[in-house]
C-alpha positions in Angstrom: 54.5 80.7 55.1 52.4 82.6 52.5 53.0 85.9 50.7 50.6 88.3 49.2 49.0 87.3 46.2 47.4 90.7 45.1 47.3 90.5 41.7 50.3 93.7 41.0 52.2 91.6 43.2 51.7 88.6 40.6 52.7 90.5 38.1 56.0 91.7 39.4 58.7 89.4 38.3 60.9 90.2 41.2 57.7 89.3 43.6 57.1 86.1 41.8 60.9 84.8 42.3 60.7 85.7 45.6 57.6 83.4 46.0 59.3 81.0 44.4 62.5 81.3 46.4 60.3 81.4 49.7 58.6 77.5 48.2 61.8 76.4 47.5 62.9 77.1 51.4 59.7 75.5 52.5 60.2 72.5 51.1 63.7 72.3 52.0 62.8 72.8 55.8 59.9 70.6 55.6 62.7 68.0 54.4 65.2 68.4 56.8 62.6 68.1 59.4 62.7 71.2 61.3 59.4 72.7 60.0 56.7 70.4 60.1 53.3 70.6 58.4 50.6 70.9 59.6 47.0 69.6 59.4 43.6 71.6 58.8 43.3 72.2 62.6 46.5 73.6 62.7 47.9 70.6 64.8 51.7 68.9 64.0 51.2 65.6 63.6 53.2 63.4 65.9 55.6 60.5 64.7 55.9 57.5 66.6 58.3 58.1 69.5 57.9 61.9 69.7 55.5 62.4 72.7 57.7 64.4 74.7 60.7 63.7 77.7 60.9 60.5 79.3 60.8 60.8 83.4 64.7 59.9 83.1 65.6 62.8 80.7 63.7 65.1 83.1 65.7 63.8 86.4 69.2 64.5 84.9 68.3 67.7 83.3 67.4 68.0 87.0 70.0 66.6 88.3 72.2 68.9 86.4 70.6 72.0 87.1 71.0 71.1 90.6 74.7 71.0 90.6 74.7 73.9 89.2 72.7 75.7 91.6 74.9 74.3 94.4 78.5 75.1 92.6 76.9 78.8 92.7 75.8 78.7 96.2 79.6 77.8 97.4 80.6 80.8 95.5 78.7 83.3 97.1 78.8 81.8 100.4 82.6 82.1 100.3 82.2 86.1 99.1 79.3 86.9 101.9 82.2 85.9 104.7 84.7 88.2 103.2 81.9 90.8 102.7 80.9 90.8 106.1 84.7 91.0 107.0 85.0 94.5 105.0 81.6 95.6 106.4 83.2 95.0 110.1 86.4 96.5 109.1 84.4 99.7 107.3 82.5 100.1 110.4 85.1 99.8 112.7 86.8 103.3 111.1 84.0 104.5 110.8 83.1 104.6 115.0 86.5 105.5 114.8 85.8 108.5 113.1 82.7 109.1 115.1 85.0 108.7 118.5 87.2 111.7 116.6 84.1 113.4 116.2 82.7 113.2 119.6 85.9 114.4 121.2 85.9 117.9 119.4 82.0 117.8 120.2 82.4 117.3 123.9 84.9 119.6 125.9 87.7 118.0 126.7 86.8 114.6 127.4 88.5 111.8 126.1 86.2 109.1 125.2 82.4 108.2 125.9 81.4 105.9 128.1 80.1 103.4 126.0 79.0 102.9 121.9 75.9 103.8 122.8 77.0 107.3 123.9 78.1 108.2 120.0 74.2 107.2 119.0 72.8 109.6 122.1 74.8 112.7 120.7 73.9 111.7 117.3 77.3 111.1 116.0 76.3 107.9 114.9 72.8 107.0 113.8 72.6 103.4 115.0 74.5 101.4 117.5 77.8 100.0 115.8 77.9 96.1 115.1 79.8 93.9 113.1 79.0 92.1 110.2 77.6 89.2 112.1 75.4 91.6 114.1 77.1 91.6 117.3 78.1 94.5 119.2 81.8 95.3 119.2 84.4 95.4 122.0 85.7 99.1 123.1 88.6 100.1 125.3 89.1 103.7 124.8 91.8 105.0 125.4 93.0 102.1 123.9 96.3 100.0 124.5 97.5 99.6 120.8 96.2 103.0 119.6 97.1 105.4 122.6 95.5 108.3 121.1 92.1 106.9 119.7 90.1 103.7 120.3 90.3 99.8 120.5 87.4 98.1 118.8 87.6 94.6 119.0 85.1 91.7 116.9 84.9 88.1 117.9 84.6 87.2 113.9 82.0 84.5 112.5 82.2 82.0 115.5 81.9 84.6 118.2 84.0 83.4 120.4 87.3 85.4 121.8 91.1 84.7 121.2 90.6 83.0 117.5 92.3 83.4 114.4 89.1 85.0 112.9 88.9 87.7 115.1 89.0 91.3 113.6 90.6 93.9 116.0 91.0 97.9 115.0 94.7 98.0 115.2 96.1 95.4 113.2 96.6 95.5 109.6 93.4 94.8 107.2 93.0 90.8 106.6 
């Protein structure tokens, strides 16, 4: 590191303990080892033994980020089931709601036909599917909920009558 050396600044005795100070860090750094000099071409010289990572050092730092990585991707795999489980559960009031809707819009009648009949009257935008992208199940009127609508999800492994089935009427997993 250098300072000024203009010569009011060499004159100052506050600037010239300062310098001094500044030397006395140098030398102290240079020292300890973590501030290294350095040649005319601006170059660190290299001791014996420093010429970078061995191939083993780089596979377990590797290794190690790797683990890492992997403990991380459990993690969120574990909350992109349960968010899938609140999107199906989210959506399934909300076609609810639409059904709601569609029976103040339409004289009378008591339910549509099909899902698809809420997206043709523009109650819903898009045609209602759970989290895992397949359509959902509708009875309407429904047997559990007399006066509204049974919507009914096969769950992650699609298939009916297993424990992670989502249905409208129980309570919220």
């Amino acid at each position: 590191m250098t300072l000024p050396t203009s010569s009011a600044l060499t004159d100052h005795r506050t600037y010239a303990s300062l310098r001094r100070a500044v030397r006395a860090m140098t030398a102290l750094w240079v020292k300890v080892g973590r501030l290294k000099r350095r040649d005319r071409r601006g170059a660190t010289p290299l001791r014996p033994g420093e010429g970078g990572y061995t191939l083993t050092e780089i596979m377990i730092a590797l290794a190690i980020v790797s683990l890492m990585l992997g403990g991380a991707a459990v993690a969120a795999f574990g909350q992109l089931e349960k968010a899938r489980k609140k999107e199906t559960i989210n959506m399934m009031r909300k076609v609810k709601d639409g059904v709601l809707q569609w029976r103040m819009d339409a004289t009378g009648e008591q339910c549509p036909g099909s899902l698809a009949d809420l997206v043709t009257t523009k109650v819903l935008t898009k045609e209602p599917k759970d989290g895992w992208g397949r359509p959902f199940v509708m009875k309407c009127p429904g047997e559990h909920d007399t006066d509204g609508i049974d919507l009914y999800s096969f769950g992650k492994d699609g298939k009916e009558g297993t424990p992670d089935d989502l249905k409208s009427w129980e309570d919220d997993k």
